[in-house]
C-alpha positions in Angstrom: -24.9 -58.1 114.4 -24.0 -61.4 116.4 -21.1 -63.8 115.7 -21.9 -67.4 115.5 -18.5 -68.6 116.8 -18.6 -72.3 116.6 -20.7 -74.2 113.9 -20.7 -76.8 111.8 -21.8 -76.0 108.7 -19.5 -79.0 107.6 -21.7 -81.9 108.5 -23.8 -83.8 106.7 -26.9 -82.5 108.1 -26.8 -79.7 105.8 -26.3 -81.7 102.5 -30.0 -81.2 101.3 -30.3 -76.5 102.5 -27.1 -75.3 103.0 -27.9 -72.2 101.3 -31.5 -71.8 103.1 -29.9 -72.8 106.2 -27.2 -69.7 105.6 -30.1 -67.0 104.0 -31.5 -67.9 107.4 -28.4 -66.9 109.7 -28.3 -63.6 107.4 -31.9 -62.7 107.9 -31.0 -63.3 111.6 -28.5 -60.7 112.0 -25.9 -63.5 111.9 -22.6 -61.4 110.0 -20.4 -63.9 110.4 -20.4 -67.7 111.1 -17.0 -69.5 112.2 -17.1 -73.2 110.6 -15.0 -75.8 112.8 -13.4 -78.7 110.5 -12.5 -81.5 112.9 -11.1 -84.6 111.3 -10.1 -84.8 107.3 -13.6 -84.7 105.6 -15.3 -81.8 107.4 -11.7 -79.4 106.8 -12.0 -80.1 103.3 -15.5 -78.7 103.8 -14.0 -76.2 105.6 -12.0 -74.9 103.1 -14.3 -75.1 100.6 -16.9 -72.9 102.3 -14.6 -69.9 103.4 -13.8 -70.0 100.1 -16.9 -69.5 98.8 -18.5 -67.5 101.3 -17.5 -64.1 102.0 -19.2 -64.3 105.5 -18.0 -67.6 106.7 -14.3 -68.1 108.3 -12.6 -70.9 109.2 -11.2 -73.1 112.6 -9.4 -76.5 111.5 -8.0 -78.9 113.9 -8.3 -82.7 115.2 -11.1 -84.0 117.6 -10.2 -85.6 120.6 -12.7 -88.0 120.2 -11.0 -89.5 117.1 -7.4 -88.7 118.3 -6.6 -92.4 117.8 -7.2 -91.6 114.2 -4.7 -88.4 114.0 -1.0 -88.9 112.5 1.7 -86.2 112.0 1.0 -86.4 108.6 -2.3 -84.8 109.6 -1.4 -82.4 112.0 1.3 -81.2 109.1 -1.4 -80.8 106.5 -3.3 -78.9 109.0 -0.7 -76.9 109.5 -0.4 -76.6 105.8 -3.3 -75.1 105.3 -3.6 -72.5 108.4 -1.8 -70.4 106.3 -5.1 -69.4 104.4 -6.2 -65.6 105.4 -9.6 -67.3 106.6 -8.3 -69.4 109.1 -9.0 -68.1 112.4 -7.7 -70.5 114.9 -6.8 -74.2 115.4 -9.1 -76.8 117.0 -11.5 -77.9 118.1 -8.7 -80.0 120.1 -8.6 -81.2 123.7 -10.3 -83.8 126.0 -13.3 -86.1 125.4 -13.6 -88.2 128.7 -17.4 -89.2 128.0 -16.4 -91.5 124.7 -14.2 -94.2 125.0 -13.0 -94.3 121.7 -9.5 -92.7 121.9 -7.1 -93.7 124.9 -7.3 -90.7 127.3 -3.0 -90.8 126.9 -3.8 -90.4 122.8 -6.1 -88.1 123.4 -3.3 -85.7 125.5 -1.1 -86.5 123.1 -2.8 -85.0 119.9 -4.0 -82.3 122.2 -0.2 -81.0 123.5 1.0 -81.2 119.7 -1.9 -78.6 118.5 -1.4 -76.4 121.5 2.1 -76.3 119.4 0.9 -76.0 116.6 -1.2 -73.1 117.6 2.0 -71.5 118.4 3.6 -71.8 115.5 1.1 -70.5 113.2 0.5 -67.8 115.7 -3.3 -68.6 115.7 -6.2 -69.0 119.1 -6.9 -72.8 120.3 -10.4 -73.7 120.6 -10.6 -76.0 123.2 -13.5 -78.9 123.8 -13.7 -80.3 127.0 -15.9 -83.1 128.6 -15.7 -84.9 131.2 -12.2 -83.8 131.3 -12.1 -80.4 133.2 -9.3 -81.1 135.4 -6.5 -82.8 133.0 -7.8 -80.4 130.4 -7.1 -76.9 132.3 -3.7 -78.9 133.5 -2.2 -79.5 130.2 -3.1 -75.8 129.2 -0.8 -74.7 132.3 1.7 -76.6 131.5 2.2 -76.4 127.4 1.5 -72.2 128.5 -1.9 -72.0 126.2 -2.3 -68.3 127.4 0.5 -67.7 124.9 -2.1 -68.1 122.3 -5.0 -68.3 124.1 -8.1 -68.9 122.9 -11.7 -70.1 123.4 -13.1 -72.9 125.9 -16.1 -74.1 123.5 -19.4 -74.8 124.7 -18.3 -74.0 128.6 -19.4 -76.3 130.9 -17.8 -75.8 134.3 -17.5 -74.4 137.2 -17.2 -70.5 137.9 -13.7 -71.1 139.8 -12.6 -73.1 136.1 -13.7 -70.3 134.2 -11.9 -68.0 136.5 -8.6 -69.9 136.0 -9.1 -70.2 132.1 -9.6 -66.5 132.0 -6.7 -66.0 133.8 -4.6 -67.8 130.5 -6.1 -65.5 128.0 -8.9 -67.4 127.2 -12.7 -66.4 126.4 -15.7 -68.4 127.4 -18.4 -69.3 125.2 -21.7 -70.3 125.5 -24.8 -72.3 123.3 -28.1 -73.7 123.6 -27.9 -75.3 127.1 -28.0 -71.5 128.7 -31.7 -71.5 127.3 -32.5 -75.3 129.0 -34.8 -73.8 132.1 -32.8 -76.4 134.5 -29.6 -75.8 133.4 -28.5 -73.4 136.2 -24.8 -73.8 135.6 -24.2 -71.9 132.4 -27.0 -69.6 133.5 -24.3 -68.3 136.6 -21.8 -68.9 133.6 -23.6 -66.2 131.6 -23.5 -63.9 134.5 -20.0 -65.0 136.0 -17.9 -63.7 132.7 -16.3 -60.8 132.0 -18.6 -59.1 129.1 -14.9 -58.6 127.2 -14.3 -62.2 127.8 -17.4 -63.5 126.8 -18.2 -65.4 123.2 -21.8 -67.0 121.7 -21.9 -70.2 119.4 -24.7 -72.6 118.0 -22.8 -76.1 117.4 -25.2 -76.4 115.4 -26.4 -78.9 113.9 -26.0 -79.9 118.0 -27.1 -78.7 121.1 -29.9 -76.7 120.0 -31.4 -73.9 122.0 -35.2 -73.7 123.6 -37.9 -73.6 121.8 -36.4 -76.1 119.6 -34.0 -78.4 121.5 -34.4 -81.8 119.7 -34.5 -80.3 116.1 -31.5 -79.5 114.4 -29.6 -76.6 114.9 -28.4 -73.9 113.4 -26.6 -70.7 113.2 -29.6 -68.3 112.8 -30.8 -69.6 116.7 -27.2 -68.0 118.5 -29.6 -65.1 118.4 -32.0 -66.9 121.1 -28.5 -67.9 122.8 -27.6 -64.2 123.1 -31.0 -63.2 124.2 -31.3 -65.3 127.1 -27.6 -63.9 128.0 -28.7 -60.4 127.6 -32.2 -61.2 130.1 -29.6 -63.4 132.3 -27.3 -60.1 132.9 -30.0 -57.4 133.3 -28.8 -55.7 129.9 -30.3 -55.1 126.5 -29.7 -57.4 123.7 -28.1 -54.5 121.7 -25.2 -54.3 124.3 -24.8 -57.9 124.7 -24.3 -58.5 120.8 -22.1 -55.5 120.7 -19.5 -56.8 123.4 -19.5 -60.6 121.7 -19.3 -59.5 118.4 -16.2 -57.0 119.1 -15.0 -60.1 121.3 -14.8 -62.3 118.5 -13.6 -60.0 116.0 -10.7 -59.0 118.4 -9.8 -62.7 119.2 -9.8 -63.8 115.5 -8.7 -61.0 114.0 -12.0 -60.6 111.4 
């Protein structure tokens, strides 16, 4: 069985075969899919699908591209609604440097008040970072993030980050870029982490894994994610899903 730790099952791209799209993931050896809400519309989605599935659980939280957008009255509702058994963690919050829609001082803003929020509700942060490595691992240090700890999504730095990350109770995670053939750095990534530490997502319906990176994604493909892994670190598949799948269920509690 493999975890899919991070999708969006929320988005639009799966208005027409949801339900394929999930009979897919099953047939896949997919037993459980975590759906990230990230801004009002998909968290309603959210909560409407860990409802409704018995597999699917839930993260909700605010994107820091759209951190201009975030008020207290929507960090309270999210906090609100944490309280629902399927809600695994908070997020995906932190630091978008690439877009310049939210001011990067917004965008720490929003970030420090869900690393609280975390806290209160006692729940993991999952953490997106671009283009932001160095404020992002700063304001973790210094709001103490390891008290909750959590996952840095879609990892995309350097061994020495992961190294410190690790060292605040985080796990690393990894998707399709491990499988691009010139994308060496997740590939030492793969190898660099802990196996205890050590987590596999799709974002699907983004960054979709060889043989199919320019399709949509989805969650059945974390299996070609954790296969590249398992070649990458001279083991078998079978121990590589093992030690993700206990990984997640020990972070999140499922």
């Amino acid at each position: 069985m493999l975890i899919d730790t991070h999708v969006h099952l929320n988005a639009d791209q799966y208005d027409e075969d949801l339900e394929s799209v999930i009979d897919r993931a099953r047939e896949a050896g997919i037993g459980k899919m975590v759906v990230v809400g990230f801004d009002r519309k998909t968290i309603e989605r959210t909560m409407m699908l860990i409802d409704r599935y018995d597999d699917i659980y839930g993260v909700i939280g605010w994107h820091p591209v759209d951190a201009v957008d975030c008020t207290d009255e929507d960090l309270s509702w999210i906090e609100s609604l944490a309280d629902h058994k399927k809600i695994v963690g908070i997020g995906e919050t932190g630091l978008d440097y690439h877009w310049d829609k939210s001011p990067k001082e917004i965008q720490k803003e929003v970030f420090r008040k869900q690393i609280a929020l975390a806290k209160r509700v006692n729940l993991p942060i999952i953490i997106h970072n671009r283009e932001s490595t160095e404020d992002c691992v700063q304001i973790l240090k210094e709001e103490n993030a390891a008290e909750t700890g959590g996952i840095m999504h879609a990892f995309s730095a350097d061994e020495a980050t992961a190294d410190e990350v690790l060292d605040m109770n985080f796990y690393i995670s990894l998707g399709g870029p491990v499988t691009f053939k010139n994308a060496q750095l997740p590939k030492d990534i793969a190898v660099h982490v802990p196996l205890d530490r050590l987590l596999v997502e799709t974002d699907a319906p983004y960054l979709t894994p060889h043989p199919y990176r320019g399709k949509r994604n989805e969650p059945a493909y974390v299996k070609l994610v954790a296969e590249q892994i398992a070649e990458l670190r001279g083991i078998s598949f079978e121990e590589l899903a093992g030690a993700t799948t206990q990984n997640a269920e020990r972070l999140f509690g499922i």
